[in-house]
Structures are given as C-alpha cells and as structure tokens.
VOTIVEX-392064 format. One record per residue: x, y negated, z negated of N, C-alpha, C in turn. Coordinates in pm, whole numbers, padded with zeros to 5 digits, always signed. Example, Ala and Ser with C-alpha at 12.3 -4.5 7.8 and 13.67 -1.06 7.14 Angstrom:
<atoms>
+01319+00569-00780+01230+00450-00780+01320+00330-00780/+01285+00225-00708+01367+00106-00714+01290-00003-00787/
</atoms>
This chain:
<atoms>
+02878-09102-04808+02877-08960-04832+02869-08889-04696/+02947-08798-04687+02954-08736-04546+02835-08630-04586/+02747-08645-04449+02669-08540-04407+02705-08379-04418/+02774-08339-04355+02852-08208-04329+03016-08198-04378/+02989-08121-04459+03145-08131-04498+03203-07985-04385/+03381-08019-04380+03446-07919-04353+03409-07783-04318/+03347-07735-04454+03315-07594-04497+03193-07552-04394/+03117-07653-04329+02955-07614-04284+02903-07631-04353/+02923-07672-04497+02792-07636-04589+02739-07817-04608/+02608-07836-04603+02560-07974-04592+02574-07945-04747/+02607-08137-04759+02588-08200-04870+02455-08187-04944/+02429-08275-05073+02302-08276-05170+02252-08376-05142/+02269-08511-05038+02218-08635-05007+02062-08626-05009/+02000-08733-05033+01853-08711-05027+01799-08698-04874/+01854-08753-04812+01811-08734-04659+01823-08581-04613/+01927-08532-04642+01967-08361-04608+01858-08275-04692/+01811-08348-04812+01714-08271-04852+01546-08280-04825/+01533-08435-04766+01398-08466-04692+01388-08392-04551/+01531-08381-04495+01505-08318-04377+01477-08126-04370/+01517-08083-04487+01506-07962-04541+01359-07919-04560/+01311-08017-04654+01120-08026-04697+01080-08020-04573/+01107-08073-04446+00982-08063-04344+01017-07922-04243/+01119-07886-04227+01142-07739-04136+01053-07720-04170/+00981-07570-04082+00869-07541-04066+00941-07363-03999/+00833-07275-04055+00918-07111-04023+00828-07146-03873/+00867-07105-03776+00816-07051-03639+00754-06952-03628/+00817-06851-03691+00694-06744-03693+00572-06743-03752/+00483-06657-03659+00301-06686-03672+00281-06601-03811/+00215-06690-03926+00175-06598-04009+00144-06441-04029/+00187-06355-04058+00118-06244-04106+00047-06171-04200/-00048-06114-04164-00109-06087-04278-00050-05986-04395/-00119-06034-04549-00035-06005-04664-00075-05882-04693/-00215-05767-04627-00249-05674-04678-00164-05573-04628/-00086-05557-04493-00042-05451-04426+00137-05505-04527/+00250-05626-04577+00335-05628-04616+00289-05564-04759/+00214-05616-04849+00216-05572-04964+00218-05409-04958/+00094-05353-04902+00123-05187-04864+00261-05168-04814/+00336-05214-04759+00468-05171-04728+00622-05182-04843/+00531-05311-04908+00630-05312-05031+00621-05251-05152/+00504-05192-05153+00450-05126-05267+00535-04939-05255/+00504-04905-05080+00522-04777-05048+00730-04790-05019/+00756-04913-05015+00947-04856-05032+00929-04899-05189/+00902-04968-05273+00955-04975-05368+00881-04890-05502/+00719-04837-05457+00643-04823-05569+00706-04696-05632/+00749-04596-05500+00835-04489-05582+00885-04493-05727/+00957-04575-05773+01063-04657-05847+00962-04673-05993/+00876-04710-05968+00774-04763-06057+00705-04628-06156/+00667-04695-06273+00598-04619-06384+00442-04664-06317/+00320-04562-06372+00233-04560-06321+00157-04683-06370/+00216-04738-06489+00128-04875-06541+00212-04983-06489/+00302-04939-06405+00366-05046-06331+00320-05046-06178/+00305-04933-06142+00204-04992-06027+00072-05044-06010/+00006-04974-06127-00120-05054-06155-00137-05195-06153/-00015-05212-06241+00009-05405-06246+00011-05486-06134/+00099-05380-06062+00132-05472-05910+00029-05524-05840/-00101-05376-05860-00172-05350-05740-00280-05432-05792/-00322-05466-05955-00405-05570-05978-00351-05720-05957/-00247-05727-05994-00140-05871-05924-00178-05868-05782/-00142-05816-05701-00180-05838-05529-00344-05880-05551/-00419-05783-05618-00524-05786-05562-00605-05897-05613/-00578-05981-05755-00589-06080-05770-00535-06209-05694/-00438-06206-05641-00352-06299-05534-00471-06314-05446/-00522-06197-05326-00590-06166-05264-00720-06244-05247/-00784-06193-05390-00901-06279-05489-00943-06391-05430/-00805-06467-05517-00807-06588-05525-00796-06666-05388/-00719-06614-05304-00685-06668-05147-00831-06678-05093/-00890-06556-05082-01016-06576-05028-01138-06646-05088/-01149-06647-05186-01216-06732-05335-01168-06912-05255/-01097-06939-05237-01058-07089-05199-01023-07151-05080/-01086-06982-04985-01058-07052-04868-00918-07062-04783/-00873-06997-04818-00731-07007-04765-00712-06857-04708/-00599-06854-04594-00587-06741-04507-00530-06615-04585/-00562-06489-04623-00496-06376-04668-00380-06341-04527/-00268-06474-04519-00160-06455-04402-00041-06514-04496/+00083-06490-04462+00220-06506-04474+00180-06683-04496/+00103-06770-04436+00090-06874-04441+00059-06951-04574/-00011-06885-04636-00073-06896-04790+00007-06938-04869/+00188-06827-04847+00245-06858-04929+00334-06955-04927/+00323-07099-04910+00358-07211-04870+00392-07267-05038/+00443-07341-05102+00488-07418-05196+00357-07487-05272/+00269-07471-05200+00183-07595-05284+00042-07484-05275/+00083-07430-05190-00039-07263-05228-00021-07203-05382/+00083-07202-05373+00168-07104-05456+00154-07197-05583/+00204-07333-05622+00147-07435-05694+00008-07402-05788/-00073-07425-05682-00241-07407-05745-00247-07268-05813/-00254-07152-05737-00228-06989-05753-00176-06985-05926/-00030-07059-05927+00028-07051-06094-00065-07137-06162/-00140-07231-06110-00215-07303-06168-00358-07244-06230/-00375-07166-06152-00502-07121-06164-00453-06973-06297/-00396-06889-06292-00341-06825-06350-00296-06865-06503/-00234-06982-06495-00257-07047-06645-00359-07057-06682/-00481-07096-06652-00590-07159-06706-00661-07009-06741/-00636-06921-06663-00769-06790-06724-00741-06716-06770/-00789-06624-06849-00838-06613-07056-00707-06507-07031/-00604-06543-07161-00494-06453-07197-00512-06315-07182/-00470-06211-07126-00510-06082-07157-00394-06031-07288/-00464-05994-07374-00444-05927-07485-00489-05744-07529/-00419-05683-07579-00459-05554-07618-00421-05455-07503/-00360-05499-07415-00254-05404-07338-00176-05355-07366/-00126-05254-07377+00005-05158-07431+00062-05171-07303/+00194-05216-07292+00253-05210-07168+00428-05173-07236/+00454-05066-07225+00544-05013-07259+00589-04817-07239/+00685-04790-07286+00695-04640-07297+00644-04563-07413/+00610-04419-07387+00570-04399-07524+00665-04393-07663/+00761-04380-07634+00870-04402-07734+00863-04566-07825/+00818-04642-07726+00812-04831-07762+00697-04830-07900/+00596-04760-07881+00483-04772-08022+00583-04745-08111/+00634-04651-08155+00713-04627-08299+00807-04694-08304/+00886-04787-08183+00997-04895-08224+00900-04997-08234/+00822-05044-08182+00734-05183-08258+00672-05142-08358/+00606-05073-08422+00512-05043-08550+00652-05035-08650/+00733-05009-08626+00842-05003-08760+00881-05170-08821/+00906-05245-08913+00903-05349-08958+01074-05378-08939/+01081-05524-08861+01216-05537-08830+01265-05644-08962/+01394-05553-08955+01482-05659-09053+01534-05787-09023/+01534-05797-08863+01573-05955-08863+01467-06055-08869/+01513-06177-08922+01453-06297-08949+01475-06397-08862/+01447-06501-08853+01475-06628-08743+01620-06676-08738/+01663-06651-08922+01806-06669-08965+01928-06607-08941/+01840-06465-08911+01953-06321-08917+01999-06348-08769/+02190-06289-08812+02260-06312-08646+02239-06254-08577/+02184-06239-08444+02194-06148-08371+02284-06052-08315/+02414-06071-08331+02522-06032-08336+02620-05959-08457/+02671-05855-08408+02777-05760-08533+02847-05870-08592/+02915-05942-08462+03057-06038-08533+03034-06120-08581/+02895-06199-08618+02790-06317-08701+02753-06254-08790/+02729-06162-08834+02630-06071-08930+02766-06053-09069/+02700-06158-09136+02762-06186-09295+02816-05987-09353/+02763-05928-09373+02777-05777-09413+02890-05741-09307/
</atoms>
C-alpha cells in the first residue's frame, strides 16, 4: 500500500494513522475562560435567552468539573481522553427533567395529541389516505 498517493492525500494504513495519534499541537495551552467569553460574545448574539443560559451553565459545568479533578482550566484539558471522562462523568449524573426548553408557540404543539403512531408513514407519498 503506498503511503502517499498522487493527490497528497495520505492513505488509511494503520501506521499513517499511529503516526497521526501521537502529533502533538505546539502551541502553549490557553486558557478556556477568556475563549469561551469570546465565543459566547461573537456568537451569543444569535442565541434565545434560554439558549444562552444553557451554554453558560454547560461552560460552567465543564469548568466545574476540570477543576473538581484536577486538571488545567487551559486549551490542554481538551485532549481526547479529557474529553472521554467529562462525557463520562455527564452520563452518570441525575437526568434533568421538567425543563421547558422550547418557544412559546412549542407548549400548544406538544400538549395537542399526535395522530401518528410507530406504524403511521412519515411521509405524504407512504401515507395509505
């Protein structure tokens, strides 16, 4: 199997991909409190107010947890096997339930009783009628 094809683009060989796993970014970690404020302030515009709330308890749980285990609140954190535990930890604690997370228009389309079933097509051009 050739290493490098034609195109530049490396092959799927397992070696091209062991040598991939160990690169390493050069740049010195940065810290996540001054990016998140920056991603919050270009993009939060954009956002509904229970959507920034979300974000800003999401970061600030991220945050939490980084310092909770010892690990750097830096660009470094977010490494593959940081990030691993983090979803890990996130599965395990208690479902949140009884959130309304929607528009106000969404209560009167969920409280109305839907006619489809598990059976019914989802589609016009499936739909027997």
């Amino acid at each position: 199997m050739l290493m490098q094809m034609d195109s530049g683009v490396e092959s799927d060989s397992p070696s091209v991909f062991l040598r991939r796993r160990t690169l390493r970014d050069d740049l010195p970690p940065l810290p996540l409190r001054p990016l998140i404020a920056e991603y919050t302030a270009t993009f939060g515009s954009t956002w509904r107010p229970v959507t920034r709330r979300k974000h800003a308890d999401d970061f600030a749980r991220l945050i939490a947890w980084l310092t909770a285990n010892g690990k750097p609140v830096t660009t470094a954190s977010l490494d593959f096997m940081t990030l691993v535990d983090y979803v890990g930890y996130l599965r395990v604690r208690p479902k949140v339930s009884g959130v309304w997370r929607g528009g106000p228009d969404a209560s009167a389309l969920r409280s109305r009783p839907s006619r489809r079933t598990a059976s019914t097509p989802t589609c016009a051009r499936c739909a027997p009628w």
